[in-house]
N, C-alpha and C positions, 0 to 999 in steps of 0.2 A: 607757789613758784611762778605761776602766770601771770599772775598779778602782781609780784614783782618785780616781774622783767618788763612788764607793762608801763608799771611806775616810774622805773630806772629809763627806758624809753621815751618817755615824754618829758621829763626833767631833763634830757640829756639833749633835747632839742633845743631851738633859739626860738625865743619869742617873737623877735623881730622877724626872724625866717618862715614862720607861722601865719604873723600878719599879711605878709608878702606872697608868701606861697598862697594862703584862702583868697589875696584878689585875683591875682592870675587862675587860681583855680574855678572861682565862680564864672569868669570872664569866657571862661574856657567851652561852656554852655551855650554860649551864644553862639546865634545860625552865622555861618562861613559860606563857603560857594555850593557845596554839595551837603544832602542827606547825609547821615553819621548812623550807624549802627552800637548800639552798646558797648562794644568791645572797644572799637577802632575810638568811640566818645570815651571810657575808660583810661585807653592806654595815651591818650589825647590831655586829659583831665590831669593824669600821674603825674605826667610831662611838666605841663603849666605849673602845675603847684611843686616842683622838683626846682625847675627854675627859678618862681619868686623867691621859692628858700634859701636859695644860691646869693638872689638880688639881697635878700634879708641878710644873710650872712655878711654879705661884703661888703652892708651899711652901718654893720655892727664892726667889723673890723675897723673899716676907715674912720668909726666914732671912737675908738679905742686908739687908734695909731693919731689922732688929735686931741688924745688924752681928755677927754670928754669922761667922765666917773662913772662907775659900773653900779647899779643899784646895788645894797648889801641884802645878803643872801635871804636873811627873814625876809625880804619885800620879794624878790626873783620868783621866790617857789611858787608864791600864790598870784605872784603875776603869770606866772605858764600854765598854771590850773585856769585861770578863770581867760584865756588867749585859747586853749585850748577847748572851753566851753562855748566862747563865743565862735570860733572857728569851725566847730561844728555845727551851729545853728546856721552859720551864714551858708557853708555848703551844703544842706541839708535842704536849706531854702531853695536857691538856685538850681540841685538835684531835681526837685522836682517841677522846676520850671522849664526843664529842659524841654518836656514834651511839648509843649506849646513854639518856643523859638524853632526846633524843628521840623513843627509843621508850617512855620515860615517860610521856608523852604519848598518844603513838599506840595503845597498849593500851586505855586505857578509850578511846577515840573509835574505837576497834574496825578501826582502819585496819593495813594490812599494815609489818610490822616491818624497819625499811632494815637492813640489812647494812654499810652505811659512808657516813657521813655527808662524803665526798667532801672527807677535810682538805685535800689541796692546792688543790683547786678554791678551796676555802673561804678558805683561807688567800692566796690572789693577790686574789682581791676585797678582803677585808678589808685588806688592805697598800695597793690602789687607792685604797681609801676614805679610808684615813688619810693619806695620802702629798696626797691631795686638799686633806683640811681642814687639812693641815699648813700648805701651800702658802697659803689662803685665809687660815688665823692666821698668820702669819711675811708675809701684802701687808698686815693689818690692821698688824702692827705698823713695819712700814714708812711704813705712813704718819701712823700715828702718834708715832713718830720723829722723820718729816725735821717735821712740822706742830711741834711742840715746838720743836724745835731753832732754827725759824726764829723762832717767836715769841722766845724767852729774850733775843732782842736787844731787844724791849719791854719785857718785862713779864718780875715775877721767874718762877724756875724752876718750881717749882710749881705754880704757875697755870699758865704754859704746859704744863706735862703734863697736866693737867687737861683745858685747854682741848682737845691733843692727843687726848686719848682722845673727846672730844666730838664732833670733825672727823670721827676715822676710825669712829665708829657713827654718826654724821649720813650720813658717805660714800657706810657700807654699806648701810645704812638706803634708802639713793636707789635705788642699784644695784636694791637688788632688789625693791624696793616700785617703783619707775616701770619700772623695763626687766625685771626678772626676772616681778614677780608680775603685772603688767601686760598682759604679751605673755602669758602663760602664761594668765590667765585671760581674754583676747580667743580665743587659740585653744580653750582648752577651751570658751566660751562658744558660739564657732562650730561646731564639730563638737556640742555636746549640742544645738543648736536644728535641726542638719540632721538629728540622728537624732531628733529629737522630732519631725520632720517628713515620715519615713520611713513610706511605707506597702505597708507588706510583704505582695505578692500571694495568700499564704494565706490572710490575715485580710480576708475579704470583708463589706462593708457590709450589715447587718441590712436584712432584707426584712419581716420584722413593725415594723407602725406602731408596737409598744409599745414597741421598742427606741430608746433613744437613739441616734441617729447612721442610722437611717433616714429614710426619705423625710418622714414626718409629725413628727419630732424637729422641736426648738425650736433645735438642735443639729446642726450639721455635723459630718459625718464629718469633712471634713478636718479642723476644730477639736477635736477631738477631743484631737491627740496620739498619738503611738505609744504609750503609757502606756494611755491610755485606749482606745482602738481595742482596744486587748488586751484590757481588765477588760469591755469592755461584751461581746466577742465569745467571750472563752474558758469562758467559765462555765459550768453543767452546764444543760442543754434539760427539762423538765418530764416530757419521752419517759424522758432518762435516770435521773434520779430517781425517777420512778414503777417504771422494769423493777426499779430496785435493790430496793426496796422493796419493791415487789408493789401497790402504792394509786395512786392519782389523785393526782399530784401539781400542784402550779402554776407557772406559769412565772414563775420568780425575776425580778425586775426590778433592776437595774442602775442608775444616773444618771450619768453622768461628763460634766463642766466641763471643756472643757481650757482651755491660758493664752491661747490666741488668740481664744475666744470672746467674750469681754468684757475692757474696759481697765482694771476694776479689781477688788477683790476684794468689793466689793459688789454690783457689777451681776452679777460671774460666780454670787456666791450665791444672786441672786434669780432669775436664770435657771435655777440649778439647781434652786428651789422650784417654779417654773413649770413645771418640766418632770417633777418629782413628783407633782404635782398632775394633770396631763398623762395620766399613765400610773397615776392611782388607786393612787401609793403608799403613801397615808396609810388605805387600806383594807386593806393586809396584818397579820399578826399580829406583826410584829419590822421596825422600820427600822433601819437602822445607818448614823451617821454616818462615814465613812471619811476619816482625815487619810491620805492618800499619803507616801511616802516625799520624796525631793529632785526626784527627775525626774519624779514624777508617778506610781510603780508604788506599786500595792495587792498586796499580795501573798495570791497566789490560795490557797495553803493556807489559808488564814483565813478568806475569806470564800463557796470552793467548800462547806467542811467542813462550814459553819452552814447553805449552802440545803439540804445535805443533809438536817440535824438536823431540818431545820422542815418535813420536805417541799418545800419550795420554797415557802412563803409568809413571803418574804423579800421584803424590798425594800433597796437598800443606794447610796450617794450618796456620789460624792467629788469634790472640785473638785481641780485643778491648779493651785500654787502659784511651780511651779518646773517647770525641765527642769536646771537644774544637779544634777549628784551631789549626794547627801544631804551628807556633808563639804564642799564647794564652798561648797552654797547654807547653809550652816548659817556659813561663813565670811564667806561676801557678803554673806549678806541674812538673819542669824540671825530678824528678828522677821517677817519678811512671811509664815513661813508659818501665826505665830500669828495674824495680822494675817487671814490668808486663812482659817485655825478657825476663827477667832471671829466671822466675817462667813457662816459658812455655819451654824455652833451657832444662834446669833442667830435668822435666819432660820428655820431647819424647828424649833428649838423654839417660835417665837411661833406657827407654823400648829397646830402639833401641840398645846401649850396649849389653843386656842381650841376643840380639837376633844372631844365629850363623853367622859367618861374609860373610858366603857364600850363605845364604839364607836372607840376609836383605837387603833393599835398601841403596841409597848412599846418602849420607843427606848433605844437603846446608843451608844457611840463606842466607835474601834478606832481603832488606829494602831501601824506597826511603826517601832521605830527612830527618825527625826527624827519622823514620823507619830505616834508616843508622844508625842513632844515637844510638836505643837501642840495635838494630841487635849484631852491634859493641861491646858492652858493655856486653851485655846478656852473654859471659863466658870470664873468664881468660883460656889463655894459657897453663898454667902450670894443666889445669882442663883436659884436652883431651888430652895432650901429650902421653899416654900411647893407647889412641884408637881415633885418630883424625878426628871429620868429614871430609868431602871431601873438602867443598869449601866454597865462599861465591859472592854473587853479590851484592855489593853494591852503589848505584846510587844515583846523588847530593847528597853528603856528606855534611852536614854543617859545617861551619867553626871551631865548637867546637867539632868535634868528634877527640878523645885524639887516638886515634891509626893512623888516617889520617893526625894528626898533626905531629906525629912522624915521620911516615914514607918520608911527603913530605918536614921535616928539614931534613932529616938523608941521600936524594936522592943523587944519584951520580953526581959528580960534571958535568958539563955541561949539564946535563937536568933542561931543562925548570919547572916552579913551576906548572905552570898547564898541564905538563905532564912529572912525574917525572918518574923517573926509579930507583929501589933499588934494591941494590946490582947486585947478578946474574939471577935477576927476578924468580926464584925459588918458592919461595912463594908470593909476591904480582907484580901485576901491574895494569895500569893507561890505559883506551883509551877514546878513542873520537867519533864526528861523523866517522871519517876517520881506524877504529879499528885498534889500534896501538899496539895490544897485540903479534902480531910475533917479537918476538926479536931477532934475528940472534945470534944464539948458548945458547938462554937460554933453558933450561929443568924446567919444572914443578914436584915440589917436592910433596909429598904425599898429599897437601892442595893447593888449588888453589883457590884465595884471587884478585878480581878484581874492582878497583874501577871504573864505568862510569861517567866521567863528563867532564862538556861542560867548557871550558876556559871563557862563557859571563856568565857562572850560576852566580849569586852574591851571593845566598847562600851558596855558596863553598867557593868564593873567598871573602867575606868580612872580612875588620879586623878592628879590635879599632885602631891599632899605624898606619894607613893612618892617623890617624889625623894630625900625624908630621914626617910623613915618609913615604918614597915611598914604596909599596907593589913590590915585588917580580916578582910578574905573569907578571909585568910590564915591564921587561926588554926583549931586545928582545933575540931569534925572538918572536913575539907576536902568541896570538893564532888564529887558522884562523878564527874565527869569533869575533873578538875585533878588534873594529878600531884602522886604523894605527894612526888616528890625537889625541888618549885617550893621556891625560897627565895627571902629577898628580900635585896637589894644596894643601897648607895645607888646613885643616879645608874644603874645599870646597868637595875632593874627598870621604872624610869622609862622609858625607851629601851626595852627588852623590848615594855612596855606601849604604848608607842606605835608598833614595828611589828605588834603583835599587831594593832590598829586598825585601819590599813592590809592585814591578810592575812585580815581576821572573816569575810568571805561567801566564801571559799575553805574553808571549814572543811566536813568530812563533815553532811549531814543529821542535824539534833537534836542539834548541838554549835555552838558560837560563834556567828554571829551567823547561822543558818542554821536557822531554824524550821521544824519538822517539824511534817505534818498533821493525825497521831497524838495528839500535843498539844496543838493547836489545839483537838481534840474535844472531850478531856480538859474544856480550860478554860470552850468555849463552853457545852457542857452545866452545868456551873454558875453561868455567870455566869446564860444565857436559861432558867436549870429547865428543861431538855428531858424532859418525861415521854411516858410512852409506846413509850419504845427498850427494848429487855431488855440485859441485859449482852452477850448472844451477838448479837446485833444491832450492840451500836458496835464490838464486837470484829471482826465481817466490815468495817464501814466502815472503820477503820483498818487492813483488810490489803486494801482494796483501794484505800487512797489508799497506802498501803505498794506496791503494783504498778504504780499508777498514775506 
């Protein structure tokens, strides 16, 4: 009986679909931006060869709708025996080449070299996967079928096909937009607001009035956010700054907003002014606006690394926008966290304005990843041109942020996409592990605009048109942590690129969407001019956030 169903299963397949699906499928093996794990290369692999079979099908369709002759059935059969004998040899082959393409990878990201990249493993997932969306296109076309067939008693043929394929992506469409994406994002919405509401008995409530989320805060602890309860608490103590150093240092000051503080994204911004103000932040030498990630997290390499730079006369603010994942909220509610930028920019630029320019601090924005995104967004140009903040660090940009897009089509010719260079670098540039920010004979204009990112990030570098075009970052020279053997595939890299997205903060420190604090320095010291540090000085601080 197994063996029948077997039979009836692979005769019930398209040849052509076959052919198609094993290129994409072997293709699908090849190194991409980030390491692949079994599973994630499985469900990866299922994909690809789901696809070509799709491509397959609908070469065989349009050869039949051009009335092109179907082989007769004696010749068919043993043509999908001997498609499917070759099909297996060819993924069977490239199965076990994978281990080698992925340590293509693994070598410059300095990780340990796999031995076997686990082809049966690999190979039953990726047959789950297909076998899955086979099943979901072959109900699609079922019911677009019987929906057809019933209309043609109306209305002519045509149109009822038409009308058919309507039905069954209206059908689908329901399915998982009310019951699939619905229930998915009520659940993920409930567990991210109970961990956003988690407070985890290490992280104990500030006893100094000057802290947010102490007794004299404007600001509750509980309102805070897990998010924030972290940024306000983990930060480096004045004690610990000054031993590093050997000086007097001062106690950094912190401001975090969380989302239950206030109901909208202007009251939480003027509360977070008030609470600035509060704690005499506009008397420090350097404030930093901080856009948050999705859920509300700053990421502490970034802004430990700077109180370091300054001694501790730092002051740094960030409101919560979201508790959804950065992909989630960036899905849900793309514009509230620009909405929530630009309602906090707003705000401590008009105090900071008002204040004389020789007794105010020198004001930045940061933001990593979606934080990029609203950072970015949070003012136009033509808004501060008459009193221009100082600067901005901006780290993993995602692929949709519209100033980073500009910038890296408009680069000057012969730099690389993922390390572009504009104009006389005056006002922006681009570095990497390797800090690429000295550019021999450029000058720093009133505003100094930096973006950090890694050439393997995929959240930087992903696009829609890989679907049928080669991406740019692609040509050489490559960047020094993308492997040399990446090639691109239609439709395949496309898919690559978007588990890679999915796998970015799994990636080793100082590669994919995983910024290193070493870097950070690199960058902050340029953007804020940190004078004062000797070389052998930021050299100790990066090996002991390196230990750290």
């Amino acid at each position: 009986m197994p063996h029948r169903w077997i039979v009836k299963f692979w005769t019930s397949l398209s040849a052509t679909g076959l052919y198609v699906g094993t290129l994409l499928f072997a293709a699908s093996f090849t190194p991409s931006l980030l390491p692949r794990t079994f599973t994630t290369q499985g469900i990866l692999s299922g994909a690809c060869f789901a696809a070509g079979y799709c491509i397959g099908l609908f070469g065989r369709w349009l050869a039949r709708y051009l009335e092109f002759p179907d082989p007769p059935e004696h010749v068919l059969r043993p043509i999908k025996y001997v498609s499917a004998a070759l099909c297996a040899f060819v993924a069977s082959v490239f199965l076990w080449q994978a281990a080698e393409w992925q340590n293509s990878i693994r070598v410059p990201m300095g990780l340990d070299l796999l031995d076997s990249a686990h082809p049966l493993r690999t190979g039953l997932v990726a047959a789950a996967t297909f076998i899955v969306l086979l099943f979901l296109g072959r109900l699609f076309r079922l019911i677009l079928t019987f929906t057809s067939f019933r209309l043609r008693r109306f209305i002519p043929r045509r149109v009822a096909n038409v009308l058919g394929v309507v039905v069954a992506i209206a059908l689908f469409w329901a399915v998982a937009e009310g019951i699939l994406f619905r229930f998915s994002l009520r659940a993920a919405d409930a567990s991210f607001r109970a961990y956003n509401e988690l407070i985890e008995p290490e992280i104990e409530r500030p006893a100094d009035a000057r802290k947010t989320g102490s007794a004299a805060s404007l600001i509750d602890w509980e309102d805070l956010g897990r998010a924030g309860r972290e940024f306000v608490a983990s930060g480096p103590s004045a004690a610990e700054i000054g031993s590093f150093w050997g000086v007097d240092a001062m106690e950094p000051i912190r401001v975090y907003v969380g989302l239950n503080a206030a109901e909208t994204a202007e009251e939480r911004a003027e509360l977070a002014l008030r609470e600035l103000n509060r704690t005499n932040a506009f008397e420090r030498s350097v404030l930093v606006i901080i856009t948050p990630t999705g859920t509300g997290w700053s990421d502490p390499a970034a802004i430990d690394t700077l109180e370091y730079l300054h001694d501790g006369d730092v002051a740094s603010v960030a409101v919560q926008y979201s508790y959804l994942t950065s992909w989630l909220s960036l899905l849900v509610e793309p514009d509230y966290g620009t909405e929530n930028a630009r309602a906090l920019f707003s705000a401590v630029y008009e105090r900071w304005r008002d204040l004389p320019k020789d007794r105010r601090p020198r004001l930045y924005l940061h933001g990593l990843s979606l934080g990029s995104f609203g950072s970015e967004a949070s003012t136009e140009l033509f808004e501060i041109l008459g009193d221009p903040y100082q600067g901005a660090l901006w780290s993993g940009p995602p692929f949709a942020n519209r100033m980073w897009q500009y910038v890296t089509r408009q680069r000057n010719p012969g730099s690389p996409e993922w390390l572009p260079r504009f104009r006389d670098g005056s006002y922006v540039r681009f570095t990497n592990q390797f800090n690429e920010l000295a550019i021999p004979g450029a000058v720093w204009g009133p505003m100094r605009i930096v973006y950090l990112q890694y050439a393997s990030d995929p959240v930087t570098f992903f696009e829609y048109q890989s679907l049928y075009r080669r991406p740019e970052w692609m040509n050489q020279p490559r960047g020094p942590d993308v492997s040399p053997e990446l090639r691109w595939y239609p439709v395949v890299t496309f898919l690559q690129l978007l588990v890679d997205m999915a796998l970015a903060t799994t990636a080793p420190m100082g590669h994919g969407h995983v910024y290193a604090p070493e870097h950070y320095i690199d960058a902050w010291m340029e953007v804020t001019a940190v004078n004062g540090k000797s070389g052998q000085q930021i050299q100790r601080l990066k090996e002991h956030f390196a230990i750290r």
